[in-house]
N, C-alpha and C positions, 0 to 999 in steps of 0.2 A: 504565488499569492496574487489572487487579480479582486478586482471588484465588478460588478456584475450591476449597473443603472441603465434604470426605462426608463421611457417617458412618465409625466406624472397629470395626467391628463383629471384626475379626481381629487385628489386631496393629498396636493404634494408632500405634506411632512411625512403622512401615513407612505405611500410610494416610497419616499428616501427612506423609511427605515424598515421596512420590506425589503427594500437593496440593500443595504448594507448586513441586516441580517444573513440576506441569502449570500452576501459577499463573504461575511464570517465563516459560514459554512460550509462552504468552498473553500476558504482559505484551511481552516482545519482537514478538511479532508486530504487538499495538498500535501497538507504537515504531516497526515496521517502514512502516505504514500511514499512519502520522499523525506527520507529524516534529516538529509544534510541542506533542507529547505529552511531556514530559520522561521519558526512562527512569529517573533516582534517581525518582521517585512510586513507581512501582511496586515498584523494589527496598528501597526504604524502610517500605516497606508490609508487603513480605511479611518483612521480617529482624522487624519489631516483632512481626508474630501470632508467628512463630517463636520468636522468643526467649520473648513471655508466655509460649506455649501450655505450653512446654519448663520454664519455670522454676516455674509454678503445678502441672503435673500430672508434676514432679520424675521424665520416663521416662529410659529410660538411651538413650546414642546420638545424643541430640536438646543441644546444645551452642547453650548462648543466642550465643554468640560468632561465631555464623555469619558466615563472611570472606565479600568479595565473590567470591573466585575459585569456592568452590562454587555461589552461587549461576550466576553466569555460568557452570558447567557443567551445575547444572540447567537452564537457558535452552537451551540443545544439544539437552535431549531432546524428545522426539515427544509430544503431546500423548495421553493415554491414547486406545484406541479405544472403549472407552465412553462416549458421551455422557453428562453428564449430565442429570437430569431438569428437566422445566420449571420454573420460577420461579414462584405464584403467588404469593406473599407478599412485602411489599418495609418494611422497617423503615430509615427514616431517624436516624443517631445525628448528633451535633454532633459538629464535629472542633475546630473554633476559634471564639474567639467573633466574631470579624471577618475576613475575605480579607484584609485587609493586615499581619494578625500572622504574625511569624516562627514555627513549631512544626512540630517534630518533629528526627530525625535529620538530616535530608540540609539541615545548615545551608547548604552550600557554595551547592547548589541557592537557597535562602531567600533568602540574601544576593545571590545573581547578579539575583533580582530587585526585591532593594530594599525588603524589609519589612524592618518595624520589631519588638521585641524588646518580646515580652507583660511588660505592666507586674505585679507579683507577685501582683492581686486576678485577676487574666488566667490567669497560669499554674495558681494554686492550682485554677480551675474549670477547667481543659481537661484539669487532671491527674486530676480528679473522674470528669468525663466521660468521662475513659481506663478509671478504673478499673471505675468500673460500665460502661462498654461492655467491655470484656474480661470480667466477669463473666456478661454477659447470652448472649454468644458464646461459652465455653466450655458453658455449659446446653445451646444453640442446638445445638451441635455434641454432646455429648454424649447429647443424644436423639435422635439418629438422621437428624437431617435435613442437608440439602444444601445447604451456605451458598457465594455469593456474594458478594464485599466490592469495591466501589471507590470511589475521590473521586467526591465533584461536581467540575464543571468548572473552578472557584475555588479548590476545598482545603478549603472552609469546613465539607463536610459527608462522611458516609460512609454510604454506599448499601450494605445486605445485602438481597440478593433473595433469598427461603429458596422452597425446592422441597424434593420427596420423594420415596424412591426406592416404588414399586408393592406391593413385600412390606411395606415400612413402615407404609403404608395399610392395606393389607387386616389388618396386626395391631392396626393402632391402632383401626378400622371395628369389628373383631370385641369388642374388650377397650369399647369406647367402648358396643357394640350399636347402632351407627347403622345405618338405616334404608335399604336401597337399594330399586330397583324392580326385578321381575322382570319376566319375558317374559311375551309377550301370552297364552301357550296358560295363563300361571298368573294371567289375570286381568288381569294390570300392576298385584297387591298389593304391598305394601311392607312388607318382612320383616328383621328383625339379619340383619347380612350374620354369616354363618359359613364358617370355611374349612373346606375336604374333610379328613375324619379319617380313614388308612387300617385301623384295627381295631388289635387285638389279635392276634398269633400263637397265641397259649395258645387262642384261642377261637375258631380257626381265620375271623379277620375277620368273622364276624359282627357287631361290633359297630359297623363301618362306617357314614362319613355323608359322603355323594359331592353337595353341592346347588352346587358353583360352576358348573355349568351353567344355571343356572334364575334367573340376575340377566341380566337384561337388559344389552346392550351399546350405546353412546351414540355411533355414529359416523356419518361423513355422505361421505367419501369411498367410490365403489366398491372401490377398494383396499383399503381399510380394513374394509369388510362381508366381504372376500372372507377376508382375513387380519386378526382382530382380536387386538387386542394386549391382556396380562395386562391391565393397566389400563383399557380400556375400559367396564369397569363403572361407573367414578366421573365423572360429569361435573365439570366445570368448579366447578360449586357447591361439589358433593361435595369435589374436592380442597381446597379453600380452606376450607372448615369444618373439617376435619380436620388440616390444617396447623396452622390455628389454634389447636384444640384442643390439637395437641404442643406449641406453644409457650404457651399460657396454662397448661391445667392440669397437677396435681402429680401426673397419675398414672405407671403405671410406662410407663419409654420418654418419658415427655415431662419439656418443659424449667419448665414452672413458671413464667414470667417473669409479672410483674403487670406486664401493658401500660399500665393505665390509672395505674395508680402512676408510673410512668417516665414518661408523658408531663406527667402534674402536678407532676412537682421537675423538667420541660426537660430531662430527658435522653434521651430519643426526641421526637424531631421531629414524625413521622409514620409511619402504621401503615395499610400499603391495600394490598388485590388490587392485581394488572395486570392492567392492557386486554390482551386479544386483538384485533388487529388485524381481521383476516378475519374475526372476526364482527362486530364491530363494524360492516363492510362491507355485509355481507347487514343486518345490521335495520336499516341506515339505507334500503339501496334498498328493501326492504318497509315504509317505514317506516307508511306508511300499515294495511296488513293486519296489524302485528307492532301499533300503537302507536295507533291512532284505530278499526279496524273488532274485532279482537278476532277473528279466524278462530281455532280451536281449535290447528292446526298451527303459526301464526305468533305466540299467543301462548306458546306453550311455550317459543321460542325465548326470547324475554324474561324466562320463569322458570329459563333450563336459564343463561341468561347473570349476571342481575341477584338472582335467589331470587326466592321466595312474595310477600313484602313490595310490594317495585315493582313486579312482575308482575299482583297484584291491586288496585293503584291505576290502570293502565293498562287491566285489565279493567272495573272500575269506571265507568273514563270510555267504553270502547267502549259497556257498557251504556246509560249516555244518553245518548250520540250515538242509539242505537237504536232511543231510547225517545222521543227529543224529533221524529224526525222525522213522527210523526202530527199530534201537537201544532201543528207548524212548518208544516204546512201546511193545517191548519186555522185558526190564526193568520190567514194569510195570504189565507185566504178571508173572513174576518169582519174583517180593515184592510180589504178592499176594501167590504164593509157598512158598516160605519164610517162609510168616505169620502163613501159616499150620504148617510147622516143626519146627517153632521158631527159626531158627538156616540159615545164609546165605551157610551153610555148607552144602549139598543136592546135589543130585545126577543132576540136573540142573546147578549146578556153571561148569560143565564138557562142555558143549554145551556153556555155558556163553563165558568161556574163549576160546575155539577155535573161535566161532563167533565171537567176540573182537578183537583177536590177528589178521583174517584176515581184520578187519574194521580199524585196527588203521595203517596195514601196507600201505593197498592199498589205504587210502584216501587221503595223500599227492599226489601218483603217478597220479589217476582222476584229483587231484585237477590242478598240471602241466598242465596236455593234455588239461584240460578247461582252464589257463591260456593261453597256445600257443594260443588255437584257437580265443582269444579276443587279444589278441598282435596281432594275423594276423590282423583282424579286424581294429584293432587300429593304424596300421602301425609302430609297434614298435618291432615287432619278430625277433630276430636277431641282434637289435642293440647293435652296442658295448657298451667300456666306454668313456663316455661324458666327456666332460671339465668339473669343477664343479669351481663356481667360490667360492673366500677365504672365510672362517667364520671371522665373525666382531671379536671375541674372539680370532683368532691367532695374533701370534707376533713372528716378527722375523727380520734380517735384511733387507736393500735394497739389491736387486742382479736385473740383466737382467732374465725375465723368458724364459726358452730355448726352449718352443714350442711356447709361444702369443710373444717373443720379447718384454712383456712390463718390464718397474720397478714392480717388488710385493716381497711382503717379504716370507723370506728363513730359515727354522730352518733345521739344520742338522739331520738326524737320530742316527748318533752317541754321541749325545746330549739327544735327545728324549730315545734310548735302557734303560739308567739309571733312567729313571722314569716309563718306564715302568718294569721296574721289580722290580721297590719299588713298582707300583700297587701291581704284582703278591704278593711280600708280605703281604701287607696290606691283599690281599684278602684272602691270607694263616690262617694270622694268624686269622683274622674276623673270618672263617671256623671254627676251633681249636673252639673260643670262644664259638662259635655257638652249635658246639655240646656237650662242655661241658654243657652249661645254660640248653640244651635242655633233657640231663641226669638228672640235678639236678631236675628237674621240674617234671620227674617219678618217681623219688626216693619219693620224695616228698609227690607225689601223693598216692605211695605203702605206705607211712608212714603213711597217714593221709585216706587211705581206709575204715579205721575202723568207722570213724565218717563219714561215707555220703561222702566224697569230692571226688568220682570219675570225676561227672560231674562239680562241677566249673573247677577240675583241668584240665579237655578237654576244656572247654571254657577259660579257662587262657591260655593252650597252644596255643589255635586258635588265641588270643590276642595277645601273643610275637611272633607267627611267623610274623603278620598281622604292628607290629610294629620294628622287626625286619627287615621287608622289607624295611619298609618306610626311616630308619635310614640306610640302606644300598644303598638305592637306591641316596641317596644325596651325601652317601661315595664315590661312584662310579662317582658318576658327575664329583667332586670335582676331583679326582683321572683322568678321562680322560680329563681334564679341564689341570692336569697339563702335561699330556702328548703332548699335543701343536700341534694337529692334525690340518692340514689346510684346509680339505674338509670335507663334512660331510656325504659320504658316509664311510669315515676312522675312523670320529668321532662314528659313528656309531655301526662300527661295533668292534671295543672296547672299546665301553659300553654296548655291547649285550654280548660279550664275560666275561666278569662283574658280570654283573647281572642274567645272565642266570646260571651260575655254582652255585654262592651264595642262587641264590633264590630254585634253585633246591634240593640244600643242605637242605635249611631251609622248605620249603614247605613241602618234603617228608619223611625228616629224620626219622620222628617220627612214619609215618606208614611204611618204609620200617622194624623199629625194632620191632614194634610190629607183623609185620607178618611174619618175621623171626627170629628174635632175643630173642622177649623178654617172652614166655613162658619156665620156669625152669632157668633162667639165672639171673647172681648176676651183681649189678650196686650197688658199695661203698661198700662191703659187706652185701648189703641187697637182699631177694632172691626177684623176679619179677616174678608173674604168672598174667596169662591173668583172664578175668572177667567168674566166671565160671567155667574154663578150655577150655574153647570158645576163641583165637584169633581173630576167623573170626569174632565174635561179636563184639569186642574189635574194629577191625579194621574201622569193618562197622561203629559204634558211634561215634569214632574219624572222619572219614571220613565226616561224615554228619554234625558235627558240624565244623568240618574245611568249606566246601562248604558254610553252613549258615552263618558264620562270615562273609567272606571273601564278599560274594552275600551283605548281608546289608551295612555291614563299606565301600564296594570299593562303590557302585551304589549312596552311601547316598556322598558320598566326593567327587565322580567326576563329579554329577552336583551342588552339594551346593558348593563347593568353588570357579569355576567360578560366579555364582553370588552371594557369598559375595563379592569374590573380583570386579567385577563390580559396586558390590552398594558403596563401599569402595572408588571409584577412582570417581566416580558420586560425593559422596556427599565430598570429598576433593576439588573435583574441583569446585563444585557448593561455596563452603565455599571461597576457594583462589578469586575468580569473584565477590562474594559479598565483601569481607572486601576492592577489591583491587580497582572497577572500578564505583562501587554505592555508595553515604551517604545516597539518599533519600531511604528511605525502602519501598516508596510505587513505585519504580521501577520495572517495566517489567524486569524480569533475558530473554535475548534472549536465544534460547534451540540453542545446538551445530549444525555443519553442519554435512551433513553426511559421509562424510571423517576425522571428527574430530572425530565422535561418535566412528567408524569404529576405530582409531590409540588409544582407551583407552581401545581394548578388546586385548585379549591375542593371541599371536601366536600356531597357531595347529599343533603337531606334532603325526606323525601316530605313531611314535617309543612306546606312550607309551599306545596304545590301542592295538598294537600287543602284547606288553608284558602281560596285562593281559589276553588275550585270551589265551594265551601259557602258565599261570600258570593254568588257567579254565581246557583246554586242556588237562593238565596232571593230576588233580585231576577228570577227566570224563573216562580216558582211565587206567590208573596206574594199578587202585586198584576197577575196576567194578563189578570184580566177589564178592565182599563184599559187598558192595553197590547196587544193580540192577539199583536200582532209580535213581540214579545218571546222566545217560544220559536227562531223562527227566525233570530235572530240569535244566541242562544244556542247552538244547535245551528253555526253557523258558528264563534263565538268556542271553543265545544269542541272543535273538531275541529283549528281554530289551535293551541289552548292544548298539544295532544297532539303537534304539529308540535315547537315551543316546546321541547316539557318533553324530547322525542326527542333534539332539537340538543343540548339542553345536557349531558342525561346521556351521548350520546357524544362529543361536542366540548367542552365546557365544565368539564366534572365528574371527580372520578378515579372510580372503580370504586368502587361500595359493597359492602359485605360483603351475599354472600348468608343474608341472613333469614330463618329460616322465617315464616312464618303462616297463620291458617286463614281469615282475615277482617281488616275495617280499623276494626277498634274500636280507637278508641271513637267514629271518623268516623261508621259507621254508626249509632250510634245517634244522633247528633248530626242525621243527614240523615234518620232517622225523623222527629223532632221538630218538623223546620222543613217539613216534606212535613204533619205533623198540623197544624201552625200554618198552613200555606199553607189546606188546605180550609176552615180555622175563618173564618182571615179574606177568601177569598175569598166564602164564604157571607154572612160580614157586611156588605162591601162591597155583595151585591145587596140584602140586605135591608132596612138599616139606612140606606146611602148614597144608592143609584140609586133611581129614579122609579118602576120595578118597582113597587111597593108604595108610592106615596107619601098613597094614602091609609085605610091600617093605622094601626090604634095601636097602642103602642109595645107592649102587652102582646102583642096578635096578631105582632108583629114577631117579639119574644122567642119566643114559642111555635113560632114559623115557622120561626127560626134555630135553634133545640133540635131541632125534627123533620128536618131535612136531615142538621142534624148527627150525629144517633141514626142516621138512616139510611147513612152513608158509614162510621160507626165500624161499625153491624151489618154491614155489607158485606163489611167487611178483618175480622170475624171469622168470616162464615161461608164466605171465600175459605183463611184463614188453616187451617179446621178442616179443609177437602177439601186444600186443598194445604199444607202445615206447612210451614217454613223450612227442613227437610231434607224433600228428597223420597223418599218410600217407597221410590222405586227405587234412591238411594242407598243407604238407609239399608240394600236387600234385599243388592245388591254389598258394602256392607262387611262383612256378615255371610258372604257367599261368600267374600270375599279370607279372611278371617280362616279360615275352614274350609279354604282352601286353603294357605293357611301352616301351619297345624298339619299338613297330610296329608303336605306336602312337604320343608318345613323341619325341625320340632320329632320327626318320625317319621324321619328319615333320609331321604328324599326316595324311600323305596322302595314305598309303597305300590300303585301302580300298575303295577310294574315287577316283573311274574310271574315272568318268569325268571328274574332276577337273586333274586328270594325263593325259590324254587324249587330254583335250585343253593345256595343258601345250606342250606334245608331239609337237602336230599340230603348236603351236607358237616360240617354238625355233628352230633358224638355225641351220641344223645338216651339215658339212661339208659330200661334195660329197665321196660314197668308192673310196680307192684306188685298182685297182684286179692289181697282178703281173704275168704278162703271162711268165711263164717259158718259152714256147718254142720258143716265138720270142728270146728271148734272147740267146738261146741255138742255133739257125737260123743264128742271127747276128755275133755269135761266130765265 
């Protein structure tokens, strides 16, 4: 049972009952299809929007008291032959606060199946929740868009799927100045969409501006190329920004609604695109060319689906899938060296670590120059910073906001500095603890060396860093949670700041000691030597068994808990629907819609598939010259992980909002750092650690590891100064597109168009010249 409202752009009363008609009809048909669908839901549904709509916006005609018999004769009629528009947008409101409370009109219905009568703390909130959802819906509705309303399966909730009619777009596009793509003959620049102006009469149209032809159109059926439809200009992204837009902001034609407000007093549930099926379909069967290889064609599809944001973390990792397989197979040439000398220690680990040290520095710097040139592409190079609208989790006072002019709430930063530097403590002291625990645990191990325990004690280590994460990473939530950030590029990026020190600590701690520290040296009084008299041995084991932990425990938990927790909320809900709305047990249970299915899966966030790549990251680059193999299993585990992270965001996840961005800062500069840290300390490792050099002194040492190091920094600068992080050839196209948007767009799109200036020429009156003859006047003088 849903209801089915448009805009009422002509004569609202006549429009509302159009809708609701066509709502009746639809709801019958329902009833017709699915018998164990009760028909009062629907007719109780649509008499309540009815009677508010009627009683709030006082039109004439529209009588709250709508009797059943009219409805049953709008049930009779035909459903309009206009379709309406697709749905992307789905806002979930509360209807009750539990499936087994009695609420609403159709008690008779209530009672037939045995709920119980909301207790007064009950009813006061569901009347709440009426009245601000009837507020948020008349906005909804009176900006123009195309609402959708029906239960969940239970009662307990109510599902508006908002879509928009095409004209509605293209006014809101133009009034907004968003950004579409044109056709290939103009570049594929990205220019304010503007609509065709037919002129002025008085100036006999001259003053004409004809550019809807010159946006590119986004279709993939032949049908569709052959016959493209008004709409075709706005992909998938496109409609869903701008939707959103109507409903967030207060400009004119939209509805204003502070989503993030509603969901922090519980009165929207939830706020998410729809999945498209059919595409969905295609990236999964490319998943591989769309999600792990990065083909320029199959990644679009990813950006034209998900936005910039997801599309350049998926780029990202195709890059070093790309990047590792040199690596991966030199690697695997030098384990087989190895295996001869027994010892990662070999005249090879020299060639290792220079080739390394230039791999880890220059492949951030590539990896930018390839992001520019898909931000040109994407029409996002260059952009500044966005408005980002509030997180539902901040809290603060009312105030006027001083750029949007609306009410939104306001926490001081001189309020906020005091918790943030209780983080810093916290994080302090966590540190301290950390490296104590992580001491004891080698002492430990040097104690219990005698009896076989080297190897549990590497896989016990590998165990409390891999649980020490986990219990840190909730720390840190908790901790930026109470820092009271209001957007969540802030949020963000102190919790990366967090996490990234802490885990850095904890992840490498234990081989940067053992491949500096811990041969000849006392921890508690007890003396520490390496396996052997071998470090490098030492290193390389830990190493390997860090990598295999981390590969099983992370891969095994981040698709087994989205679907337990899926199967967890399935079978709760399936339980609450049977005790609440069947007695007969031989009842048909009806299966969810697909916007309900959609609002019981989890929100995707990329934050926490970049963090594991950047722990992966530094355990592939760190510490290689120990390890050889290492790249090559890295390179497998990435190419999993893009498997992994595909399933989830189509099977596991709802639809994220399309994001713009230009780049993944502040990941990237994060993967600079730890790419500078890998060359530093793989150079030290040969200098300092390995036999290489074991009989330098420590000054010649030093001086040895300052000259490599001078030389891999002078390297990535004089790589840096021929090739910049924008490529000149980018940077030559955007200066084209931008010449060709002014020639096309900001000029009336006639400059190329002879004839058409031509006849314009020929049809407007041009006043007669005036010449001024000096010398009669000079005559007359």
């Amino acid at each position: 049972d849903f209801i089915w409202a448009g805009p009422l752009p002509i004569d609202p009363a006549r429009g509302h009952r159009r809708a609701v008609a066509a709502a009746a009809a639809a709801a019958a048909t329902l009833a017709a299809a699915m018998p164990f669908v009760r028909h009062q839901m629907g007719t109780e549904f649509i008499q309540q929007q009815h009677a508010s709509l009627a009683g709030e916006r006082g039109q004439p005609g529209m009588d709250n008291g709508m009797d059943l018999e009219a409805e049953n004769q709008a049930q009779g009629q035909q459903t309009p032959s206009q379709q309406p528009p697709r749905s992307d947008l789905v806002l979930v409101f509360p209807y009750k606060t539990r499936a087994l409370v009695k609420w609403g009109e159709a008690e008779m219905d209530e009672d037939a199946r045995g709920l119980q009568p909301p207790t007064e703390t009950e009813k006061h909130k569901m009347e709440t929740w009426k009245s601000k959802r009837s507020t948020v819906l008349h906005a909804l509705s009176d900006s123009g868009l195309v609402l959708m309303l029906y239960y969940s399966r239970d009662r307990d909730e109510i599902f508006v799927r908002v879509g928009a009619d095409v004209n509605h777009l293209r006014q809101v596009a133009e009034m907004k100045r968003y950004k579409l793509e044109l056709k290939a003959q103009y570049l594929s620049a990205f220019a304010e969409y503007k609509n065709d102006y037919a002129g002025r009469r008085e100036l006999n149209y001259s003053d004409r501006c004809v550019v809807s032809h010159i946006y590119k159109t986004h279709l993939t059926s032949a049908e569709d190329k052959a016959y493209p439809q008004p709409g075709a200009i706005f992909r998938s992204g496109d409609r869903i920004r701008l939707i959103d837009h109507i409903i967030r902001a207060s400009d004119h034609n939209c509805a204003g609604v502070d989503v993030g407000q509603l969901m922090h007093d519980g009165d929207l549930l939830h706020y998410f695109p729809m999945h498209e099926h059919n595409k969905l379909r295609e990236l999964d069967a490319d998943w591989f060319k769309c999600f792990a290889w990065g083909s320029p064609q199959h990644i679009d599809k990813v950006r034209d689906y998900y936005g910039e944001r997801i599309a350049l973390y998926f780029l990202f990792m195709s890059h070093l899938n790309k990047w590792l397989i040199v690596p991966a197979l030199v690697g695997i040439v030098l384990t087989c060296v190895e295996g001869l000398v027994h010892s990662p220690d070999n005249p090879t680990a020299i060639v290792l670590c220079v080739g390394m040290g230039f791999w880890a520095i220059f492949f951030v710097h590539f990896w930018r120059r390839l992001a520019a040139t898909y931000s040109l592409k994407w029409g996002t190079l260059g952009m500044g910073k966005q408005l980002e609208p509030t997180r539902p989790e901040f809290q603060g006072v009312s105030r006027i906001n001083p750029v949007t002019g609306r009410v939104d709430r306001y926490y001081p930063w001189s309020e906020r500095i005091w918790r943030v530097l209780f983080s810093g403590s916290v994080l302090s002291v966590a540190i301290i603890c950390l490296i104590f625990a992580i001491m004891v645990l080698f002492v430990l191990r040097r104690i219990f060396h005698e009896r076989s325990g080297r190897l549990m004690f590497q896989v016990l280590n590998a165990l409390a860093v891999e649980l020490f994460n986990a219990v840190f990473t909730n720390v840190a939530k908790w901790l930026t949670d109470r820092e009271n950030h209001r957007a969540y590029s802030e949020y963000q990026n102190h919790l990366l700041a967090k996490t990234v020190i802490f885990k850095f600590v904890n992840c490498y701690i234990s081989l940067y000691y053992i491949a500096f520290f811990k041969d000849n040296s006392y921890l508690f009084n007890v003396k520490m030597e390496c396996v052997g008299g071998d470090c490098m041995n030492d290193l390389g084991s830990q190493l390997a068994i860090f990598m295999i932990t981390r590969l099983t425990l992370q891969n095994f938990l981040e698709l087994g808990l989205p679907y337990f927790s899926k199967f967890l909320k399935n079978y709760r809900e399936g339980a609450t629907f049977n005790t609440s709305l069947f007695t007969n047990p031989l009842t048909i249970m009806p299966d969810l819609s697909s916007a309900e299915k959609q609002s019981k899966k989890e929100d995707y966030d990329v934050y926490e598939d970049m963090d594991e790549v950047l722990i992966l990251y530094g355990y592939t680059t760190l510490f290689v010259v120990a390890c050889p193999w290492v790249p090559a299993v890295s390179l497998i585990s990435s190419v999993l992980e893009c498997f992994l992270d595909q399933k989830k965001l189509i099977f596991l996840y709802r639809r994220p909002m399309p994001n713009p961005a230009a780049n993944n800062e502040p990941w990237d500069t994060a993967f600079d750092i730890f790419g500078v840290l890998a060359m530093m300390t793989n150079t030290a490792v040969i200098v300092f650690s390995s036999n290489a050099f074991e009989g330098w002194s420590h000054k010649h040492k030093a001086l040895l590891f300052l000259a490599i190091e001078h030389v891999m920094i002078f390297g990535r600068l004089i790589i840096s100064f021929f090739m910049p992080s924008i490529p000149n050839s980018v940077k030559v196209l955007q200066m084209q597109q931008n010449v060709m948007v002014h020639r096309h767009l900001n000029l009336g799109g006639e400059e190329d168009d002879h004839e058409t200036r031509a006849h314009a020429m020929l049809t407007t009156q041009t006043p007669a010249p005036f010449i001024f003859d000096g010398d009669d006047e000079e005559e007359e003088g």
